[in-house]
C-alpha atoms as one frame of an Amber mdcrd trajectory, in Angstrom:
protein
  -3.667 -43.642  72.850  -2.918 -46.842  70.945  -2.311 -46.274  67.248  -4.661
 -49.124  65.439  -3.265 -51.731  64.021  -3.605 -52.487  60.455  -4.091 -55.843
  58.707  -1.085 -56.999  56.286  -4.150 -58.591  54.502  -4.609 -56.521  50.971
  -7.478 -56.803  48.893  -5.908 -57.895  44.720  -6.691 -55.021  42.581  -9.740
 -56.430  40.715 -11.604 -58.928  42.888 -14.250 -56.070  43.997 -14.607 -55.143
  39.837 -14.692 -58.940  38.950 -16.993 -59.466  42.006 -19.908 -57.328  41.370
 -19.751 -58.269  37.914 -20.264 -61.983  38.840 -23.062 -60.624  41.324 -24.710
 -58.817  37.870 -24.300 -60.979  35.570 -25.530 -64.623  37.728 -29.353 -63.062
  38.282 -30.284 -62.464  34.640 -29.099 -65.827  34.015 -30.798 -67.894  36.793
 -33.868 -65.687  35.967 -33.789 -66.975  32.262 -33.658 -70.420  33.342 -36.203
 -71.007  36.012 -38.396 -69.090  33.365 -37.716 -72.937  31.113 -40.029 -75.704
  31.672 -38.138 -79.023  31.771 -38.906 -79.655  28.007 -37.353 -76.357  26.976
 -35.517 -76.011  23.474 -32.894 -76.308  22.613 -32.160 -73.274  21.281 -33.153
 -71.901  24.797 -30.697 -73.699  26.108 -28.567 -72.221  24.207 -28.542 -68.989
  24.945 -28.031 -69.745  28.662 -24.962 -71.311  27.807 -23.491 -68.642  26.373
 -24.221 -66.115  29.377 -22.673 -68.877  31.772 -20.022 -69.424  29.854 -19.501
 -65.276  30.601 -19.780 -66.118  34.089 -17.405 -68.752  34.429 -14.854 -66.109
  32.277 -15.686 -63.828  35.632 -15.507 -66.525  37.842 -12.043 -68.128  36.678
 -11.054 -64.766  36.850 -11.488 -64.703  40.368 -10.278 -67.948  41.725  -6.426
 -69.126  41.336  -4.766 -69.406  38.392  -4.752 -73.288  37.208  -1.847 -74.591
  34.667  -1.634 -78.126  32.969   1.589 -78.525  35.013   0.450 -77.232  38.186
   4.379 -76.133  38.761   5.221 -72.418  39.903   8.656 -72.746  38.661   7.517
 -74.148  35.030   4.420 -73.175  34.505   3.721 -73.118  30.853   6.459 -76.138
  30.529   5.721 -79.773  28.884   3.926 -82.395  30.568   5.129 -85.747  32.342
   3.460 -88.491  30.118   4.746 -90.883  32.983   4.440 -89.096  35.713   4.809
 -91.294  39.068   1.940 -91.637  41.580   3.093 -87.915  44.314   4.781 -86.436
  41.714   3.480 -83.430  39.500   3.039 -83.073  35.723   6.001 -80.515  35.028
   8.716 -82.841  33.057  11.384 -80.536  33.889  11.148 -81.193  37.616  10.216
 -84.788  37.491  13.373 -85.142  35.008  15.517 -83.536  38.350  13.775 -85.987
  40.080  15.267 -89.027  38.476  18.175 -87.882  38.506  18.370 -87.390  41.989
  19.224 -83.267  41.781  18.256 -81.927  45.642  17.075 -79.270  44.302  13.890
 -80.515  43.271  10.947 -80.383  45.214   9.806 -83.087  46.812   6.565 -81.895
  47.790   3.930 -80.512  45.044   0.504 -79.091  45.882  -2.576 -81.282  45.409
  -4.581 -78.452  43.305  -6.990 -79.275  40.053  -5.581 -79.050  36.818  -8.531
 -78.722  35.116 -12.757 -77.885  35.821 -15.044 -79.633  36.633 -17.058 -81.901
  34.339 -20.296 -82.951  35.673 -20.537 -86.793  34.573 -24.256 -87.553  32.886
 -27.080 -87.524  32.430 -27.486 -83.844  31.736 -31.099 -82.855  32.455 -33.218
 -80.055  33.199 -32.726 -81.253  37.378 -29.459 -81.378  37.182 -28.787 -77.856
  36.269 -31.414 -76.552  38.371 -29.525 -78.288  41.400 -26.181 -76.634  39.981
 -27.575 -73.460  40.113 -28.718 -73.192  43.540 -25.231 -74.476  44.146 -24.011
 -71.462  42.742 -25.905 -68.331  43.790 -25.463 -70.113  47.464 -21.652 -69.655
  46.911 -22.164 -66.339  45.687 -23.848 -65.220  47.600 -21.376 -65.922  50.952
 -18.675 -64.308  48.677 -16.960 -61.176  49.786 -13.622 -59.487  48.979 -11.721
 -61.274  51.831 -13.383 -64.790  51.021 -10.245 -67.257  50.142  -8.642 -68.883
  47.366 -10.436 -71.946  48.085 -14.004 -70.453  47.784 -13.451 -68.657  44.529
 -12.570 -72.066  43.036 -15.617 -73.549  43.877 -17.592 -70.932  42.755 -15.860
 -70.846  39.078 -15.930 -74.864  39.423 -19.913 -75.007  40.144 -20.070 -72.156
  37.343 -18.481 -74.443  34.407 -20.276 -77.458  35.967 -23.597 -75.803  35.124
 -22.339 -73.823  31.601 -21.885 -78.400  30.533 -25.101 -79.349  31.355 -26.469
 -76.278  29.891 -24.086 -76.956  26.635 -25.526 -80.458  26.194 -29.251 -79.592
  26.679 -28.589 -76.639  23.814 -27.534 -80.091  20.919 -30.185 -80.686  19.049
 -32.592 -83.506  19.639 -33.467 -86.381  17.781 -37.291 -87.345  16.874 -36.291
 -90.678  17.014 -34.956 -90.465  20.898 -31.789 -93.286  19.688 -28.826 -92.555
  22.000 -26.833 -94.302  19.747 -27.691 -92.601  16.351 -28.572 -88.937  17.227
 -30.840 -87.427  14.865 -31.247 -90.660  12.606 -34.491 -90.649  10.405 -37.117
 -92.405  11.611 -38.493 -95.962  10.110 -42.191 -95.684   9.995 -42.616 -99.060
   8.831 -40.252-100.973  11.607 -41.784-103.500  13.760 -42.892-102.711  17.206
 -43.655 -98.761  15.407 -41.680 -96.220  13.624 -38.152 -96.212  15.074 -34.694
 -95.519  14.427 -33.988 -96.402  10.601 -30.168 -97.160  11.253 -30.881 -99.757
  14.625 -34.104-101.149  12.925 -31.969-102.194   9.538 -29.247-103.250  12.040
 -31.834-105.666  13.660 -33.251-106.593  10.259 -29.729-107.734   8.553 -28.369
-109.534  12.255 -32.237-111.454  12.157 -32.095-112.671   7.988 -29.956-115.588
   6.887 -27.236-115.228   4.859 -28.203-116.686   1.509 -25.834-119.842   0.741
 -22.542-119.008  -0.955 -21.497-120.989  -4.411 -18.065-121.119  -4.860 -16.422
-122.550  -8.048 -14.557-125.916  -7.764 -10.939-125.807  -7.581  -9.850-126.970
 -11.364  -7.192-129.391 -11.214  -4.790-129.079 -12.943  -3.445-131.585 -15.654
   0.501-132.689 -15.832   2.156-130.904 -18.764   2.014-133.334 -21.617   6.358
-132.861 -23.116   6.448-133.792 -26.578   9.378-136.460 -27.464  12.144-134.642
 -29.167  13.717-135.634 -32.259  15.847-138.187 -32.346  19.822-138.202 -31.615
């Protein structure tokens, strides 16, 4: 009888701990949510982005390690302000690189340096559409899923802990994008309104009241007195 033949494949020590946490933890948080009407508060908000910011702890946990060099030989080293366009951000390698050293790898690995930011706006929609994202991913995750998936999932994860971080600011009565949480002008034309954009409009709309400047004095020649006589 054949013996049976054994993966080399080994399972890292915490993935199944860090997994079922992630599988835990993600319920009670997309319950909380789709309990929110679209005009929920923002201290509601709140609170659900503090439990996903617990998840994307687990979930970064899980998925590759990600430097601001994106280097395995320097790591934690400085970063290439000028870095050329193929090249990585370690400055100790790039600095081999100019100076022609073959020891310096020419090829680096195309991997995120940081995660994701969803770009606005940040709405109720937005988040529910991240979320579905998510517990999709999670739920096709297993112990022998790869690097790649893991990434998404902690990527989706921090995606959804921003939107839910900018729905938990508070909210202006006045609704001004530009002045957020600027009191309101009841008196304003066109009906109350921001009081900082409806004084802006005021002083751009009045004329400047005319200027007087004093005349220039002119001034006299110096008047010498004769001296006395030689």
């Amino acid at each position: 009888m054949d013996s049976p033949q054994h993966s080399a494949y080994r399972v890292p020590t915490k993935r199944p701990f860090l997994l079922n946490e992630l599988r835990s933890r993600l319920p009670s948080v997309d319950d909380r949510f789709r309990a929110l009407s679209g005009c929920g508060d923002p201290t509601e908000y709140d609170a659900i982005a503090d439990s996903l910011y617990q998840v994307f702890l687990t979930a970064r946990n899980l998925a590759p390690s990600r430097n601001s060099t994106d280097c395995s030989t320097h790591p934690n080293g400085p970063v290439d302000p000028e870095s050329p366009q193929g090249w990585g951000q370690c400055l100790f390698c790039n600095s081999n690189r100019r100076a022609g050293n073959p020891r310096a790898r020419q090829e680096v690995a195309n991997t995120p340096l940081q995660y994701e930011v969803p770009p606005p706006p940040y709405t109720h929609e937005a988040l529910l559409e991240k979320m579905r994202h998510i517990n999709d991913i999670s739920f096709e995750l297993n112990y022998r899923s790869p690097d790649h998936d893991f990434a998404i999932a902690a990527d989706l994860v921090h995606g959804a802990f921003v939107i839910a971080r900018e729905l938990s600011r508070p909210r202006s009565s006045s609704r001004c994008s530009r002045h957020p949480g600027a009191p309101i002008d009841p008196a304003a034309a066109g009906g109350p309104r921001c009081l900082f954009c409806a004084a802006a409009e005021h002083r751009a709309s009045t004329v400047a009241p005319p200027q007087i400047r004093d005349r220039p004095r002119r001034t006299l020649p110096s008047r010498r007195r004769p001296g006395p006589p030689n």
